[in-house]
C-alpha positions as CSV (number, residue, x, y, z in Angstrom):
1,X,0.0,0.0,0.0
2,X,2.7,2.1,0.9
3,X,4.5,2.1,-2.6
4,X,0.8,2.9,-4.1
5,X,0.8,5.9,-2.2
6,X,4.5,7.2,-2.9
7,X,3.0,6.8,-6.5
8,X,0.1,8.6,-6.2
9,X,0.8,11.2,-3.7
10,X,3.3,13.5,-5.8
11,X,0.6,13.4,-8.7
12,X,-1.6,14.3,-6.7
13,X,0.6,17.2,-5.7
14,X,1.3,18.4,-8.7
15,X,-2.8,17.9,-10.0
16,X,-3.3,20.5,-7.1
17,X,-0.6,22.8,-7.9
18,X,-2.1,22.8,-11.6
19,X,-5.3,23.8,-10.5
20,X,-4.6,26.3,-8.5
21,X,-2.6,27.9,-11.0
22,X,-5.5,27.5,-13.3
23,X,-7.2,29.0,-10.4
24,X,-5.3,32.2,-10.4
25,X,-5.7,32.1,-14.4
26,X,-9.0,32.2,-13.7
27,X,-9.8,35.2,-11.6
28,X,-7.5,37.1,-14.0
29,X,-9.9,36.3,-16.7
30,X,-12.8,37.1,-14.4
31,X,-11.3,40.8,-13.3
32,X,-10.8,41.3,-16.9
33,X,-14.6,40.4,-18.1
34,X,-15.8,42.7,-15.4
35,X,-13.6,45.6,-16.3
36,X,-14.7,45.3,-20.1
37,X,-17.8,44.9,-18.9
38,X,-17.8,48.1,-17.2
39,X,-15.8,49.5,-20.1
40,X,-18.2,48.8,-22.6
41,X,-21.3,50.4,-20.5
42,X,-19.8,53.7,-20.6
43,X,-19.2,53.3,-23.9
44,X,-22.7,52.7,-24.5
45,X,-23.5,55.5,-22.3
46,X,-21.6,58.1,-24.8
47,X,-22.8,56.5,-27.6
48,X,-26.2,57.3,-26.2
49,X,-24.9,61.0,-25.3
50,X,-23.6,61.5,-28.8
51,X,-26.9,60.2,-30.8
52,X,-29.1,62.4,-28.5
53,X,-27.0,65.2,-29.9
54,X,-27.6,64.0,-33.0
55,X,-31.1,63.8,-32.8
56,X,-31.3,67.5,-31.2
57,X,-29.1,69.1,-34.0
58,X,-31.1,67.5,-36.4
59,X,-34.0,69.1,-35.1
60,X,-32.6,72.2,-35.2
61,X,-31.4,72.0,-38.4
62,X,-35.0,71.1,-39.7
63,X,-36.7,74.1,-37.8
64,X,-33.4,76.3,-39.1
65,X,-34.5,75.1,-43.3
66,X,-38.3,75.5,-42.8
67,X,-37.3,79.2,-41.3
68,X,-36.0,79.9,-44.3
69,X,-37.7,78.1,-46.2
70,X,-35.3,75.5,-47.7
71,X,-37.0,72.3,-47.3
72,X,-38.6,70.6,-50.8
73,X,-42.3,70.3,-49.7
C-alpha cells in the first residue's frame, strides 16, 4: 500500500498545484470580463450621449430650413 501511495501522492501534488494555478488564471480572466464589462457600458452610455446630440441638431437643423424656407415640400 505504501509504494501505491509514494505513487500517487506526488501526482496528486502536482494535480493540485495545476489547479490552483488555473485558479489564479481564472480570476484574472474574471477581473478582466468585469472591467470590459464596465468599459463597454460607458461606452454605450456616450454613444447614447452623442446620438441624442444628433437627434437635437437634427431638429434644429430642420426648424433652421423650414425658417427659411429650404425644405422641398
Amino acid at each position: 500500500m505504501s509504494e501505491v501511495t509514494d505513487l500517487v501522492l506526488p501526482i496528486l501534488q502536482r494535480m493540485q498545484a495545476q489547479m490552483n494555478a488555473m485558479e489564479r488564471k481564472l480570476d484574472i480572466v474574471v477581473d478582466d470580463v468585469q472591467l470590459m464589462k464596465v468599459r463597454m457600458t460607458s461606452m454605450e452610455e456616450a454613444m447614447a450621449g452623442f446620438n441624442r446630440r444628433m437627434d437635437n441638431m437634427e431638429i434644429r437643423i430642420a426648424r433652421i430650413e423650414r425658417r427659411l424656407d429650404l425644405t422641398d415640400a
